[in-house]
LONUPA-583397 format. One record per residue: residue in one letter; x, y, z of N, C-alpha, C, CB in turn. Coordinates in steps of 0.05 Angstrom, whole numbers, plus 32768, in hexadecimal, padded with zeros to 4 digits. Glycine has a CB too. Example, Ala and Ser with C-alpha at 12.3 -4.5 7.8 and 13.67 -1.06 7.14 Angstrom:
<drenbas>
a81087F8E809C80F67FA6809C81087FBE809C80E27FA780B5
s81017FD3808E81117FEB808F81028001809D811A7FF48072
</drenbas>
This chain:
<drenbas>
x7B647AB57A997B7D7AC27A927B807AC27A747B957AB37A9F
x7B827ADE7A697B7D7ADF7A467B9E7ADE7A417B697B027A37
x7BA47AD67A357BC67AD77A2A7BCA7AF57A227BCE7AC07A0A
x7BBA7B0B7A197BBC7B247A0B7BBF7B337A277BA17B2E79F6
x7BB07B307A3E7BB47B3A7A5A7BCB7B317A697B9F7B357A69
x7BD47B187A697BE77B127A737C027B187A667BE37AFB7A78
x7C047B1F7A527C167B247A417C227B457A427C097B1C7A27
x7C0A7B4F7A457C0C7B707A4E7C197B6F7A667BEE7B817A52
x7C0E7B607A7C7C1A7B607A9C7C357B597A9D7C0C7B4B7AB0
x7C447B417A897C5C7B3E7A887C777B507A757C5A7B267A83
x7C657B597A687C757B747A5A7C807B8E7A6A7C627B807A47
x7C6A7B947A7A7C6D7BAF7A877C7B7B9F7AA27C4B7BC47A8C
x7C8B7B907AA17C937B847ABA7CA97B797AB37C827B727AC6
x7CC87B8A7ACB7CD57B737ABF7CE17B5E7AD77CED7B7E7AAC
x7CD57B647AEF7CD87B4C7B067CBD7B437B047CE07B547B29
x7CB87B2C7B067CA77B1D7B0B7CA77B027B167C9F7B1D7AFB
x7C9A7AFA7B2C7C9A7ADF7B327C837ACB7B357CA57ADE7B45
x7C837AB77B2F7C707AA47B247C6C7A917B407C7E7A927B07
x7C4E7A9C7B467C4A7A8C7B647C337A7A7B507C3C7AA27B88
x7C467A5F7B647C337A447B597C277A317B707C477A2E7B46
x7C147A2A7B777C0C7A127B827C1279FE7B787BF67A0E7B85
x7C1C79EC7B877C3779D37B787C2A79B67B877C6579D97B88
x7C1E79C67B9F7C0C79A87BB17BFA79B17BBE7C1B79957BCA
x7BE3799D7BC27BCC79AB7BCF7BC879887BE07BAC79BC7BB4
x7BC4798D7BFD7BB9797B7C047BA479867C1B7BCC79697C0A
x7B8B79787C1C7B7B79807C2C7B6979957C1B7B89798A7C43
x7B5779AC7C2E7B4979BE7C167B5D79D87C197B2379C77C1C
x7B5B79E17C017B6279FA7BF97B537A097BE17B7B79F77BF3
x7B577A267BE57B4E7A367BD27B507A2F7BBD7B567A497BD2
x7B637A207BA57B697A187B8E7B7A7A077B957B707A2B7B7C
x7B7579F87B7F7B8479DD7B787B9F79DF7B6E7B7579CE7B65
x7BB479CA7B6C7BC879CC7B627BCC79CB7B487BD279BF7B6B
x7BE079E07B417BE879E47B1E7BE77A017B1A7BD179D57B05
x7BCB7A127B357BC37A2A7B327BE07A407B3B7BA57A2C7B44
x7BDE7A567B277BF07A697B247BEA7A7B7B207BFE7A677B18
x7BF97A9A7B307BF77AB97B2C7C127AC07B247BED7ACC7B47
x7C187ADB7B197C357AE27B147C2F7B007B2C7C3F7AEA7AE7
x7C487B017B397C487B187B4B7C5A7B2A7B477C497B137B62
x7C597B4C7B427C6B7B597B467C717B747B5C7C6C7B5D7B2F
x7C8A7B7A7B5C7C867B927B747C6E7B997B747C967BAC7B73
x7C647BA07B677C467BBA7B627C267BA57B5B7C4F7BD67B39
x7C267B987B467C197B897B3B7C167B6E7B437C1F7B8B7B28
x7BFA7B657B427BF67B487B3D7BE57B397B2D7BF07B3F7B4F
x7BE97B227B207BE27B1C7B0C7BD07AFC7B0F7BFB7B1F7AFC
x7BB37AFF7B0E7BA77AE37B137BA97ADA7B327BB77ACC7AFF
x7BA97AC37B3A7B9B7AB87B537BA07AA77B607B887AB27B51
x7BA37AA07B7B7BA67A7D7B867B957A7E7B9A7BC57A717B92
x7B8C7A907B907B6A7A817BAC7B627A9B7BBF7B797A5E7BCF
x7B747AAF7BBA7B707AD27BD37B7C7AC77BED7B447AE17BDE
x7B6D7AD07C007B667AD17C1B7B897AD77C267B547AB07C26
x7B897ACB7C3D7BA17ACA7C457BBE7ABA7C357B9B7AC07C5E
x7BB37AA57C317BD57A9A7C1F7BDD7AA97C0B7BD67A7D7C0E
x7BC67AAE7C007BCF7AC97BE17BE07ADC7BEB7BB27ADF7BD3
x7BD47AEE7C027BDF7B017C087BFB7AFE7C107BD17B0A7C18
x7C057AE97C277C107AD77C297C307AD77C107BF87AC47C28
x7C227ACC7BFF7C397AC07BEB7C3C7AD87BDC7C307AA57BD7
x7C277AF57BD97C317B0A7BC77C4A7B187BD17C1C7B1F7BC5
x7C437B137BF47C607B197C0A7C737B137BFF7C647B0C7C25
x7C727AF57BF97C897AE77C047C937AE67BDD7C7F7AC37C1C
x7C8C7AF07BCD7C917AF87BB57C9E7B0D7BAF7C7F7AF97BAC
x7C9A7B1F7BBB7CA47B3B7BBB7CB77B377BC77C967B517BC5
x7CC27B2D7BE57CD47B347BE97CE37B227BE27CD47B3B7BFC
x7CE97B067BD67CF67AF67BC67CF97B0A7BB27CE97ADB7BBE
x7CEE7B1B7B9E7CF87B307B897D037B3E7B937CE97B3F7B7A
x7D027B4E7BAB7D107B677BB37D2C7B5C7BBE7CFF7B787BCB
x7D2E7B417BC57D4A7B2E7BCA7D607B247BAF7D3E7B107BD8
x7D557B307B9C7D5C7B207B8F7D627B0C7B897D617B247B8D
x7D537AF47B9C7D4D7AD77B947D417ACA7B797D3D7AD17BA5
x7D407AB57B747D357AAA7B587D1C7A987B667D4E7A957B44
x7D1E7A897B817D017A7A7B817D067A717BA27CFD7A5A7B66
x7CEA7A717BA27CE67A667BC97CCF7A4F7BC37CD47A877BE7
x7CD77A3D7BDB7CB57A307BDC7CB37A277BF77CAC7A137BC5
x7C937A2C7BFC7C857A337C157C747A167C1C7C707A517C11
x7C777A147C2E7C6079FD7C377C507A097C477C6A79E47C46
x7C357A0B7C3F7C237A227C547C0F7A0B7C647C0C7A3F7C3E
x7C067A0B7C7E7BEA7A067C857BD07A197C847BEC79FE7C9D
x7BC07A157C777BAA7A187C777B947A217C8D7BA87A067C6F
x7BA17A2B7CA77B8C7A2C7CB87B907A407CD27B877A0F7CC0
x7B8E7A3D7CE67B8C7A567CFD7BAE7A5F7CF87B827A497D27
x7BC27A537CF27BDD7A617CF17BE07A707CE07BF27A537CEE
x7BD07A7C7CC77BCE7A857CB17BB47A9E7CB77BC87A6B7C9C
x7B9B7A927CC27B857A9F7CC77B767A967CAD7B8A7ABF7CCC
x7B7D7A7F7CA37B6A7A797C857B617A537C967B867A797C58
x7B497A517C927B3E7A407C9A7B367A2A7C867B2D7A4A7CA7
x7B417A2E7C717B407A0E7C5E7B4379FE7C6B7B547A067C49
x7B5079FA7C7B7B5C79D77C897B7579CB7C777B3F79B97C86
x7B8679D37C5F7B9079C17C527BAD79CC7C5D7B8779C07C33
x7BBF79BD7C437BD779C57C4C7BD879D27C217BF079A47C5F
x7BF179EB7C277BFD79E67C077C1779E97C017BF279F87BF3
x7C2A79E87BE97C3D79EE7BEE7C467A007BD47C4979D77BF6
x7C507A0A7BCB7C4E7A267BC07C6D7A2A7BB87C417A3D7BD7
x7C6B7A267B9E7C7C7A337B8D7C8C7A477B807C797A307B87
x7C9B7A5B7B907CA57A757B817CB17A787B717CB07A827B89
x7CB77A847B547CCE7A897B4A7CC67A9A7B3D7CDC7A777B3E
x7CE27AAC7B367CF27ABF7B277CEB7AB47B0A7D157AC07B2F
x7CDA7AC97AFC7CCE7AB87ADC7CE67AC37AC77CA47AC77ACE
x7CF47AB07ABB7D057ABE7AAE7CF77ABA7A8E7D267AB37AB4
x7D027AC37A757CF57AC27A5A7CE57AAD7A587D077AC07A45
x7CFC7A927A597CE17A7D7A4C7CCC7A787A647CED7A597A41
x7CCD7A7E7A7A7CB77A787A8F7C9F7A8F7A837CC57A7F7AB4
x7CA07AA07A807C937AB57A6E7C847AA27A557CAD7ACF7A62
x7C967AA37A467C877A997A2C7C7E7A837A327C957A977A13
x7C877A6A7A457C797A537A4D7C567A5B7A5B7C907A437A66
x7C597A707A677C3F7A7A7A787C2C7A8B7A5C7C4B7A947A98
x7C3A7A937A557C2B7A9D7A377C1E7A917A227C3B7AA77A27
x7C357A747A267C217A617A177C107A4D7A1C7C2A7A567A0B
x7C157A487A3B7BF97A3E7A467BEC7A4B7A407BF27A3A7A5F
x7BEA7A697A4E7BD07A777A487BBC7A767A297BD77A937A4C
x7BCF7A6E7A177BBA7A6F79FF7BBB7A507A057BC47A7D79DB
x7BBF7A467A0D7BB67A257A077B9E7A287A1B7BD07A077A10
x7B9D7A327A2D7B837A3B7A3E7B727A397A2F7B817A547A4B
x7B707A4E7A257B5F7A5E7A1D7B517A577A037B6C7A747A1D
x7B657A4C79F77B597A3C79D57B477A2879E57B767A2679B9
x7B497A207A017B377A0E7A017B207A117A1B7B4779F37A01
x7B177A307A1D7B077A377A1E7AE97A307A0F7B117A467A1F
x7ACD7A2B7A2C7AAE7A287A1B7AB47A427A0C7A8A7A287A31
x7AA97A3C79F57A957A5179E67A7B7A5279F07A917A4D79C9
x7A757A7279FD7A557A7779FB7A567A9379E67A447A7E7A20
x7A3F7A8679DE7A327A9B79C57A197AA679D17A287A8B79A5
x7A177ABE79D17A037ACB79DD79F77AD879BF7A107AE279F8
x79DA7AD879BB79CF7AE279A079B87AEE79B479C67AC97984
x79C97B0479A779B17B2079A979C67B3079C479837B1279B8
x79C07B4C79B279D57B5D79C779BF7B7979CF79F97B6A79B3
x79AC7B6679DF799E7B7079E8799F7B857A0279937B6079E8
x79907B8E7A1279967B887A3379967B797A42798D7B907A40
x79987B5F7A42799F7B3E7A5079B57B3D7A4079897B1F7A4C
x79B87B347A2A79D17B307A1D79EB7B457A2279CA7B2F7A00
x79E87B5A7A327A027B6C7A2D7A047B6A7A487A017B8C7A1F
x79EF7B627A5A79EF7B637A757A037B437A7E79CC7B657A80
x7A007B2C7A687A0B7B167A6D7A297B137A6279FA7B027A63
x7A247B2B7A557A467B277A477A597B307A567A4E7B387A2C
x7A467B417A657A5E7B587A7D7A657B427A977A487B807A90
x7A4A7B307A9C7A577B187AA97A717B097AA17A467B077AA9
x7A687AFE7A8A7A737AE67A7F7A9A7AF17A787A5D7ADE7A5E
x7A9D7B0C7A777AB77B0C7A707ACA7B0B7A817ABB7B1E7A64
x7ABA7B067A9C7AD37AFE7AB47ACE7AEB7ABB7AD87B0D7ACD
x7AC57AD97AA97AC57ABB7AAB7AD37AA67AA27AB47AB47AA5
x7AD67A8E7A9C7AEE7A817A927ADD7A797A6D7AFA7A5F7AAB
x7AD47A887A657AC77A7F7A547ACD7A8F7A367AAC7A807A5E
x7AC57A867A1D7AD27AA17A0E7AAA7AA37A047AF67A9B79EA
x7AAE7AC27A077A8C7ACD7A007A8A7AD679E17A827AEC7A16
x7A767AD479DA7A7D7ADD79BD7A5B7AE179BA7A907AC379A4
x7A547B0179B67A407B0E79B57A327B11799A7A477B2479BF
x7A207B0B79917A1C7B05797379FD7B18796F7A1A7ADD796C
x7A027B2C795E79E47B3B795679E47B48793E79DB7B537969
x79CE7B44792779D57B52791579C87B79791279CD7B3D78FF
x79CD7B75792879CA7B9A793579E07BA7793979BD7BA07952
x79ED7BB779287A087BC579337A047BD4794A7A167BD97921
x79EF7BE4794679EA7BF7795D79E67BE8797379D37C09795B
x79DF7BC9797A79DA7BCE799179EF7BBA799A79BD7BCD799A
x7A097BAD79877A287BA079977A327BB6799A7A3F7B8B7986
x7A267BD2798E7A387BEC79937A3A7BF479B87A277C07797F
x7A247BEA79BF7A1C7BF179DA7A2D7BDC79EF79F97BEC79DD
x7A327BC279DE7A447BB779F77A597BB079FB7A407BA67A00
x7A677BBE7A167A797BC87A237A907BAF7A247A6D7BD27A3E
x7A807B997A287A937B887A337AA37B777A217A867B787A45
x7ABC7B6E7A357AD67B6C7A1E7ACE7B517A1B7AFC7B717A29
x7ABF7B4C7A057AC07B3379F57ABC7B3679D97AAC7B2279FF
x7AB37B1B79C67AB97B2479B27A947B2779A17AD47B0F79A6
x7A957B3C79947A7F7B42798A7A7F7B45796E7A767B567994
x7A707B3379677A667B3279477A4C7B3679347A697B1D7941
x7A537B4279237A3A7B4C79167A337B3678FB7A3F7B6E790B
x7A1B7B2B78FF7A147B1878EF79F37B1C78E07A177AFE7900
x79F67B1D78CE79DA7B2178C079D47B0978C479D77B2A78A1
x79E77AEB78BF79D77ACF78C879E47AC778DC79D67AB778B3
x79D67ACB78F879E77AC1791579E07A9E791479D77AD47939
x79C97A99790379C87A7C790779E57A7378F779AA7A6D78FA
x79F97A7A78EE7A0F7A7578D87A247A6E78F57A1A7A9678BE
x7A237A7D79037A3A7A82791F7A367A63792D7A2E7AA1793B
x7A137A5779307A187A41793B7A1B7A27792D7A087A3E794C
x7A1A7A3179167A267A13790A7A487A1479057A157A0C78E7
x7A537A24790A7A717A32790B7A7A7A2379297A727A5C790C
x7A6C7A2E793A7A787A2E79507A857A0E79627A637A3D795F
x7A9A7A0979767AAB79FA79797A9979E2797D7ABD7A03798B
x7A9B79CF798B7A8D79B779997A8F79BF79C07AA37994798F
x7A6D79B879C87A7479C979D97A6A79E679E97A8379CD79CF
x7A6B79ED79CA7A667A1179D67A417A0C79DD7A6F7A3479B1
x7A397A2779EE7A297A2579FD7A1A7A3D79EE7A327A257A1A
x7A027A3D79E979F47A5379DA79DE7A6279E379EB7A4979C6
x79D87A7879F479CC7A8379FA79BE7A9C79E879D77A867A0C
x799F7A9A79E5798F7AAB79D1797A7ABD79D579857A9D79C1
x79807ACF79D279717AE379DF79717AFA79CB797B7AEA79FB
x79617AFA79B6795B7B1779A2794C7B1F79AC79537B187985
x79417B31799C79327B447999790E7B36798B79467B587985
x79177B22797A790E7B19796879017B017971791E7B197957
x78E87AF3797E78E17ACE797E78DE7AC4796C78CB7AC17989
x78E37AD0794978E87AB2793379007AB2793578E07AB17910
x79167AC8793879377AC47939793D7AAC795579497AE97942
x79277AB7796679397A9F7980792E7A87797879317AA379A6
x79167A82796F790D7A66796479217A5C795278F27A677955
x792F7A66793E79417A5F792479537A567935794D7A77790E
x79607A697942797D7A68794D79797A577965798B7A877955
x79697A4E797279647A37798C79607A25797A79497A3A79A5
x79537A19795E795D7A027956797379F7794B795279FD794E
x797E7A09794479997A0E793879A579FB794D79A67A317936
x79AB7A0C796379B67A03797779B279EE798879B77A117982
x799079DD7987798F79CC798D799579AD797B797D79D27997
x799B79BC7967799E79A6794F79C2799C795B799B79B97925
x79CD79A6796479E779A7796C79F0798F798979EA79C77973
x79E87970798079F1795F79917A09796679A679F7794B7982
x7A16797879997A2F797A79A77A2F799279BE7A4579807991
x7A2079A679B97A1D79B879CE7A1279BD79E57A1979C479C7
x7A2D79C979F57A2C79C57A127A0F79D37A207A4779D47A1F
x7A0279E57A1A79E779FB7A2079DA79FD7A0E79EA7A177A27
x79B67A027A0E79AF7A0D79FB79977A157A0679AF7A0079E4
x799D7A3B7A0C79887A487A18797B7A597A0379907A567A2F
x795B7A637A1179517A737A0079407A827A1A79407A6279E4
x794A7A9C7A1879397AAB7A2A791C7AAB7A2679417AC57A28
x79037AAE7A3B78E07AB47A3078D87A9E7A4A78D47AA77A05
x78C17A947A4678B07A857A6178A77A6C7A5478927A987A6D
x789E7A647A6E78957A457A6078827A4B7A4A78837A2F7A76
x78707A5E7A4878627A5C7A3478707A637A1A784C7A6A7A38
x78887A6E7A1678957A7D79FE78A67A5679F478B27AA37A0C
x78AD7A467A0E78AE7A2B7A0778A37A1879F578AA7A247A16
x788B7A247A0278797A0679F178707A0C79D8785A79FC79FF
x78727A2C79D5786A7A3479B8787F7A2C79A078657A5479B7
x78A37A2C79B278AC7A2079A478B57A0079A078B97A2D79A4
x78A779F579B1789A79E079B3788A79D37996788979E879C8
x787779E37992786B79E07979786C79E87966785E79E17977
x788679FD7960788D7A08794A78AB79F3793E78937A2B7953
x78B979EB795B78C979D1795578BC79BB794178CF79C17970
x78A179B3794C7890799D7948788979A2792C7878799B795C
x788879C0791D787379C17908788F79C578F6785679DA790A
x78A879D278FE78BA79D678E878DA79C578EA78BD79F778E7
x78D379BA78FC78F079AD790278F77992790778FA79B77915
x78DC797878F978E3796178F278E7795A79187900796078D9
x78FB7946791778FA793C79317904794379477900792B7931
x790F7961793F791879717959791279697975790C798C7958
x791F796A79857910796979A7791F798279B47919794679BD
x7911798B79C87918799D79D1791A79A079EF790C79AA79C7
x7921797E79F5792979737A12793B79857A1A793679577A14
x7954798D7A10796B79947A12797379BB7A1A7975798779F5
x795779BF7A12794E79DD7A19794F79F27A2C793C79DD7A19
x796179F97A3979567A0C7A4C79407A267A48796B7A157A55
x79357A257A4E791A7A407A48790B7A3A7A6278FF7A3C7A25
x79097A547A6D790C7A647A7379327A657A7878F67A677A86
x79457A787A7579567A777A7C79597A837A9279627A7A7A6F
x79707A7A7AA579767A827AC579567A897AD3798E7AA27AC6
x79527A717AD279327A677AE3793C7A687AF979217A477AE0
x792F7A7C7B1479357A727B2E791D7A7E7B3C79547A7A7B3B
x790F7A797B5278F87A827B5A78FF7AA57B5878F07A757B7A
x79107AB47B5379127AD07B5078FA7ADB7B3B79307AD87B45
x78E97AF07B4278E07AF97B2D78EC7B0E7B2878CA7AFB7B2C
x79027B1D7B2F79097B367B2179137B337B0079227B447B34
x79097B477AFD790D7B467ADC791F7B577ACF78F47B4D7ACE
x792E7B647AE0794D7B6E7AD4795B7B697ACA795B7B717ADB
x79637B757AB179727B697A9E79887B5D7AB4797D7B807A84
x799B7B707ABB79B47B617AD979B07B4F7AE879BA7B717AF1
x79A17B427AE7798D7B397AFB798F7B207AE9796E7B4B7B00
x79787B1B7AD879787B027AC479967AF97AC079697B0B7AA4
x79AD7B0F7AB079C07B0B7AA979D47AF57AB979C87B227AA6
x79D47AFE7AD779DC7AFA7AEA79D37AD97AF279D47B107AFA
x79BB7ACF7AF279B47AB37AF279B97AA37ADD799C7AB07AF7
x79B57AAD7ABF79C57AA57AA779D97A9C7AB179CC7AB97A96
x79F17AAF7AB27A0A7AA67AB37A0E7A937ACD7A1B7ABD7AB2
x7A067A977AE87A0B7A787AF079F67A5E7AE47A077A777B12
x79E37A647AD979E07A507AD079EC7A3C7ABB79CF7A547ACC
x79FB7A537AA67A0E7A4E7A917A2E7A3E7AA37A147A737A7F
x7A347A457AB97A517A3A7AC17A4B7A257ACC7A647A4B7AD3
x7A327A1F7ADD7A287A087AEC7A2F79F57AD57A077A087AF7
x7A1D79EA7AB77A2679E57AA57A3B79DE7A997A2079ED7AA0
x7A4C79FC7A8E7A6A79F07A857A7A79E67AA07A7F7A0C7A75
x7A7B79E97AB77A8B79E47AC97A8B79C47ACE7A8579F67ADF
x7A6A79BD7ACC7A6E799A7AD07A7579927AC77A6179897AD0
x7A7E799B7AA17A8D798F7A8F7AAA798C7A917A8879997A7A
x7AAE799C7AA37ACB79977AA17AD479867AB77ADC79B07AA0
x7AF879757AAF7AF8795B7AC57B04796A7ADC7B0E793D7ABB
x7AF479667AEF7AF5796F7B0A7B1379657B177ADA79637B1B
x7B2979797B1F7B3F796A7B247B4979617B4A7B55797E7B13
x7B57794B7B437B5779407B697B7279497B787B5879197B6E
x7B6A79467B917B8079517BA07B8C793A7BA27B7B795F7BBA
x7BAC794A7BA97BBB79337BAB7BBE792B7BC57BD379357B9F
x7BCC79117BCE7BCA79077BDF7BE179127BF07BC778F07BD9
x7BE079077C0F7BFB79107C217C1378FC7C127BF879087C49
</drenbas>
């Protein structure tokens, strides 16, 4: 949820109601805290789809079309619903008045400032193919090539920068961020993969090519980079017995390989109890 999108959705709107998951016991689609804003026409973000979603967009609308301010639902989870989680939840409605707005506005940038950084170098065909992933992900992407013509080519809404020195971006970049490299160029990905492995702090550090494109930098670590190790390496990136070699394709194992990663980092949250 970008604060610039959610911000548009609450502008062009002037009923809106703020469906919240308030308790989760047992399994459910999402955990508690998770929130969508719903209007007559529109909906905004998520609590898991299936039946309860649908469910609470109901029971949203017609709390707006009542002119009510808030309902809350205690749902089960299972054949009475037609959703087979097993849990129970209980579900929070309300009528979002100003500051509920700007309160939801400013989570969203507190979200979001604390979004992984992945840096994708090289806006190649893998790299434009991973960006078009990565922007419906919870992540902020930031596309780095010093080729105009070819960030000219990608589509996807993230942020793209033109750098004559992209190795400059990873000594810039947060604690954390995850760095995926893929030019055009194998002395640029050699530079920019030590760059990035020099970086104790960072969460990834891939370099597209094969085991053999490895070990060469293996010994180019060894001959120019003092005590480098390159334990920490992914190369080959998005390794899986697949041999297709499609740019969509590679991109596509990348990026779960990239969330498998940031996702363990973050603290996994618990259900609450009855």
């Amino acid at each position: 949820m970008t604060p610039g999108t959610l911000a548009a959705f609450l502008a062009r709107n002037d009923a809106v109601a703020a469906v919240r998951l308030v308790r989760v016991r047992g399994s459910s689609p999402r955990d508690a805290g998770v929130e969508m804003f719903v209007t007559a026409r529109e909906c905004f973000g998520t609590i898991g789809g299936g039946q309860l979603e649908y469910m609470m967009i109901d029971e949203a609308r017609m709390m707006l079309a009542r002119g009510e301010d808030r309902a809350v639902k205690d749902v089960p989870l299972g054949p009475e619903i037609g959703q087979c989680c097993g849990g129970r939840v209980e579900v929070a409605i309300k009528r979002m008045g100003w500051s509920d707005r700007e309160a939801a506005l400013d989570l969203a940038k507190r979200e979001n400032a604390t979004l992984p950084h992945v840096y994708i170098f090289g806006a190649g065909h893998v790299g434009r193919a991973l960006a078009g992933f990565l922007e419906q992900l919870p992540v902020r992407c930031v596309v780095v090539d010093p080729r105009a013509e070819e960030l000219a080519l990608c589509t996807a809404q993230v942020e793209l920068r033109l750098s004559a020195l992209p190795e400059a971006e990873i000594t810039a970049a947060p604690p954390n961020s995850a760095f995926v490299v893929l030019t055009h160029d194998h002395a640029l990905d050699f530079l920019l993969t030590s760059e990035a492995l020099a970086r104790a702090d960072a969460a990834y550090v891939g370099m597209i090519g094969s085991a053999t494109k490895r070990a060469k930098f293996r010994n180019w670590c060894r001959d120019h980079c003092g005590r480098l190790t390159i334990d920490r390496l992914i190369c080959p990136i998005g390794a899986t017995e697949s041999q297709d070699k499609r740019p969509a394709v590679i991109a596509a194992f990348v990026a779960a390989e990239l969330m498998k990663v940031l996702t363990e980092k973050e603290t996994q949250p618990t259900e609450s109890a009855d």
